[in-house]
C-alpha positions as CSV (number, residue, x, y, z in Angstrom):
1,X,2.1,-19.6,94.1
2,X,4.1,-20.5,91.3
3,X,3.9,-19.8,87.6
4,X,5.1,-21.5,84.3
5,X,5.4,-19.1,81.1
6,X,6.2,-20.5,77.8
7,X,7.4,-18.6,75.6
8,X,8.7,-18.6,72.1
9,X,6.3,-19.9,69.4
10,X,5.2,-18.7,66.7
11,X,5.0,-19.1,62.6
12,X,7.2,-21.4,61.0
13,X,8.0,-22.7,57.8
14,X,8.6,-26.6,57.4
15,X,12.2,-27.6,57.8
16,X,12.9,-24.4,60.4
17,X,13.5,-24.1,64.1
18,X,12.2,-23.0,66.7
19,X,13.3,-22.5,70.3
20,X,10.9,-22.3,73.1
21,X,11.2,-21.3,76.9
22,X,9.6,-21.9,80.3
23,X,10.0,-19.6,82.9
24,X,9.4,-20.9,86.4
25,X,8.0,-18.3,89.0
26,X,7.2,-18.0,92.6
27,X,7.9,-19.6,95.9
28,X,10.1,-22.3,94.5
29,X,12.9,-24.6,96.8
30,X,13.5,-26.6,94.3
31,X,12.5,-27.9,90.6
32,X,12.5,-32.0,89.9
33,X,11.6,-33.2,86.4
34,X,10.4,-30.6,83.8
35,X,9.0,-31.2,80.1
36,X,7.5,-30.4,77.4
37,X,4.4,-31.7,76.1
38,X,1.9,-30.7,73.1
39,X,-1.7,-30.2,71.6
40,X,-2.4,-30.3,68.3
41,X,-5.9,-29.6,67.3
42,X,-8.6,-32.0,67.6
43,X,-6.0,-34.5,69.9
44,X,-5.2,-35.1,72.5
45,X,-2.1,-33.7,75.0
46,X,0.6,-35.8,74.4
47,X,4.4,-36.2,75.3
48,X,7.2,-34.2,73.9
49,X,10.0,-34.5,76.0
50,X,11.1,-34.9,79.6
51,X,14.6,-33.3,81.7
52,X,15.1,-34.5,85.3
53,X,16.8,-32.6,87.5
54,X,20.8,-34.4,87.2
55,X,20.2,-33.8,83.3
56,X,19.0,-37.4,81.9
57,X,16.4,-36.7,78.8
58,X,13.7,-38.6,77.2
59,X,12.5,-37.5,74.0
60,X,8.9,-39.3,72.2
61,X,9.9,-41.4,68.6
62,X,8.5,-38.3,67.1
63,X,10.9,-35.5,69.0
64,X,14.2,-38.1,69.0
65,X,17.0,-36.7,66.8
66,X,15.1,-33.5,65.9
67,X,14.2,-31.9,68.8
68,X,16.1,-30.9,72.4
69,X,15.1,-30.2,75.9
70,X,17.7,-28.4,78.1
71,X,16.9,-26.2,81.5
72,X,19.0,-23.8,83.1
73,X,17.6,-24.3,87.0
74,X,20.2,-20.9,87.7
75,X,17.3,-18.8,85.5
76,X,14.5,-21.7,86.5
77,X,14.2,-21.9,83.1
78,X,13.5,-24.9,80.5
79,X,13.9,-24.8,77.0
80,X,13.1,-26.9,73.5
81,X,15.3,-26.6,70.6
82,X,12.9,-27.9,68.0
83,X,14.6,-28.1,64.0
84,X,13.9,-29.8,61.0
85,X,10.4,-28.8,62.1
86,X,7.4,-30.5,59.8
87,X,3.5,-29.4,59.7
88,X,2.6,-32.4,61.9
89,X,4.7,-30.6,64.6
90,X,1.5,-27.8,64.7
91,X,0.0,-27.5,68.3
92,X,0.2,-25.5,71.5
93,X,3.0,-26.8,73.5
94,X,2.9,-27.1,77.3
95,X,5.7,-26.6,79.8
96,X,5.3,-29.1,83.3
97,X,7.0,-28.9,86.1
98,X,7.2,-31.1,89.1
99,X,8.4,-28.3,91.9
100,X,9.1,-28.7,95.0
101,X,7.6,-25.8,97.9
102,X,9.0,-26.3,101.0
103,X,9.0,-30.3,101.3
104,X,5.9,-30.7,99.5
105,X,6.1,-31.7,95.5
106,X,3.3,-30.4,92.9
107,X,2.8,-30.5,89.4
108,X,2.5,-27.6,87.3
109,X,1.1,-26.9,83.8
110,X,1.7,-23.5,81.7
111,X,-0.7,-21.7,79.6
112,X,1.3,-22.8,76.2
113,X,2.6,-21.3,73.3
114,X,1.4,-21.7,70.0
115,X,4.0,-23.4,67.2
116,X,2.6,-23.8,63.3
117,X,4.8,-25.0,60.8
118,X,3.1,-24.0,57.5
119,X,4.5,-22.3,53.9
């Protein structure tokens, strides 16, 4: 099986940074696209920010210019470097994973990690 772990959210006060991480785990050949998505309360999940795996990025209007995705596929890791963070940026952020076992491609979701940008 395979396992995504976020890490690295937490309290923060507008106008800070954060960065987050996502671990990949498990019986992996190889990892395809990865991102980052997000749920603040009361919405719905929506789309933070997307790496594929020769590096090209796609960020949402409301991530562009503040926030970026990088991954490190020797540590199967992905990571958001969030700054100039504002309250609106509260919600539990999800890693995904496209991951390839074997020949066969599945999508995977982690648990998420909690972000709140308050004073």
């Amino acid at each position: 099986q395979v396992q995504l772990v976020e890490s690295g959210g937490g309290l923060v006060q507008p106008g800070g940074s954060l960065r987050l991480s996502c671990v990949a785990s498990g019986r992996i050949s190889a990892i395809a696209a990865m991102g980052w998505y997000r749920q603040a309360p009361g919405k719905e999940r929506e789309f933070v920010a997307t790496i594929s795996s020769s590096g090209w990025t796609d960020y949402s209007n409301s991530a562009q210019g503040r926030f970026t995705i990088s991954r490190d596929d020797a540590k199967s890791t992905l990571y958001l470097q969030m700054d100039s963070l504002y309250a609106e940026d509260t919600a539990v952020y999800f890693c995904n994973a496209l991951i390839f076992i074997i020949n066969r491609l599945t999508e995977y979701w982690g648990q998420g990690t909690r972000v709140t940008v308050s004073s």
